[in-house]
Structures are given as structure tokens and as C-alpha cells.
N, C-alpha and C positions, 0 to 999 in steps of 0.2 A: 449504601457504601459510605463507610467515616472517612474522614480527611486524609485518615494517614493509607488507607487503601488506595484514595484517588492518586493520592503523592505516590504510592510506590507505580501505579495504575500509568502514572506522566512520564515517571522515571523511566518504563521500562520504553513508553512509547518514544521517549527521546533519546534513547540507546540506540533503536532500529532504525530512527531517521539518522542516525549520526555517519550513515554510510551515504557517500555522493551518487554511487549509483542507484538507492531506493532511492532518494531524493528524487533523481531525475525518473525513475520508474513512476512513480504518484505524479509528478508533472504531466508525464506524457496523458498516463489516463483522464486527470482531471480539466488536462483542457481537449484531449479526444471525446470526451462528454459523453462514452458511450461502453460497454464492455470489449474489451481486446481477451485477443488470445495472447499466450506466452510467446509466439511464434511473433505475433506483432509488434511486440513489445521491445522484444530481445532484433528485432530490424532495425528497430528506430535505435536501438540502446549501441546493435552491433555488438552483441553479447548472446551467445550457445540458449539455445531453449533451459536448457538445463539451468544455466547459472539464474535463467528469471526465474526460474520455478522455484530458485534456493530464494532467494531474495525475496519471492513473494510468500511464501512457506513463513516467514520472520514476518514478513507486516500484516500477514493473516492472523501470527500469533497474539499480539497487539491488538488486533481488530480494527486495522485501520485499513483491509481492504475484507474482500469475497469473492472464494470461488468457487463458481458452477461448471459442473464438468455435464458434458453433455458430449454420448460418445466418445471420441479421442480426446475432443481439443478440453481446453479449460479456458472456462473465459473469465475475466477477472475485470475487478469493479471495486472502485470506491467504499467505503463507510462510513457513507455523508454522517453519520448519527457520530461517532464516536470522534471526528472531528468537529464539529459541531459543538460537542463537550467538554472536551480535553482542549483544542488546539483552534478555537475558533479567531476567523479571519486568517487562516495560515494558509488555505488552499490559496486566496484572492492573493498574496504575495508573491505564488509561484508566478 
């Protein structure tokens, strides 16, 4: 990947954090240290399943999380790698 992919690559990842509720979504998980469902997520958020699922839908596009679905639920997780990359030391300020 050239500079000007990574720059658009930052761009897009700094558009999807620029909402307070993924902000605080990526919080919750990064210091819950473990996969959550939608359902836990949106307790702590006090926000509809649905609306996390929209929210993570956008920071899965990005690559800044993962999700596995398994039966019903979805459980959703970090990607440690592409902050790591992109946004290193940004987890550790949440």
C-alpha cells in the first residue's frame, strides 16, 4: 500500500471514529479485553441492538473491529492489527 492509500486508508478510519458513540463502543470493548455481543454492548451504551449493529457495520468497514457470528448472537472484537498501524497508542488513551 503507497502513502496516498494509507492517507485515504486514516481518512476514512477518522471519519468513523468521529461519532461519540463508536468512540465509546471501541472503549467499552478495549477495556472489556474480551469479545462482547451487540446485545452487551448496546447495555452498557443503553442503545437498541440494532443501532450497535449499525455502528459496528461502519467500524468493521474500516477494519477497526471483527465479527463472528455464531448462531444468533455476533460477537464482536477489536483489530488489534489495524490499530496498531494506523492509530498506534490510541487504544492506551481511551
Amino acid at each position: 500500500m503507497n502513502i496516498e492509500q494509507e492517507d485515504l486508508k486514516r481518512s476514512e478510519i477518522f471519519k468513523v471514529l468521529s461519532d461519540p458513540n463508536r468512540l465509546r463502543m471501541i472503549r467499552i470493548l478495549y477495556q472489556s479485553g474480551r469479545e462482547m455481543t451487540c446485545g452487551e454492548v448496546g447495555e452498557k451504551l443503553s442503545v437498541s441492538k440494532s443501532t450497535v449493529s449499525y455502528h459496528f457495520k461502519l467500524l468493521r468497514a474500516v477494519g477497526l473491529t471483527h465479527t463472528r457470528k455464531a448462531a444468533q448472537s455476533k460477537y464482536l472484537s477489536l483489530n488489534q492489527q489495524t490499530f496498531a498501524k494506523y492509530l498506534p497508542g490510541f487504544l492506551d488513551s481511551l
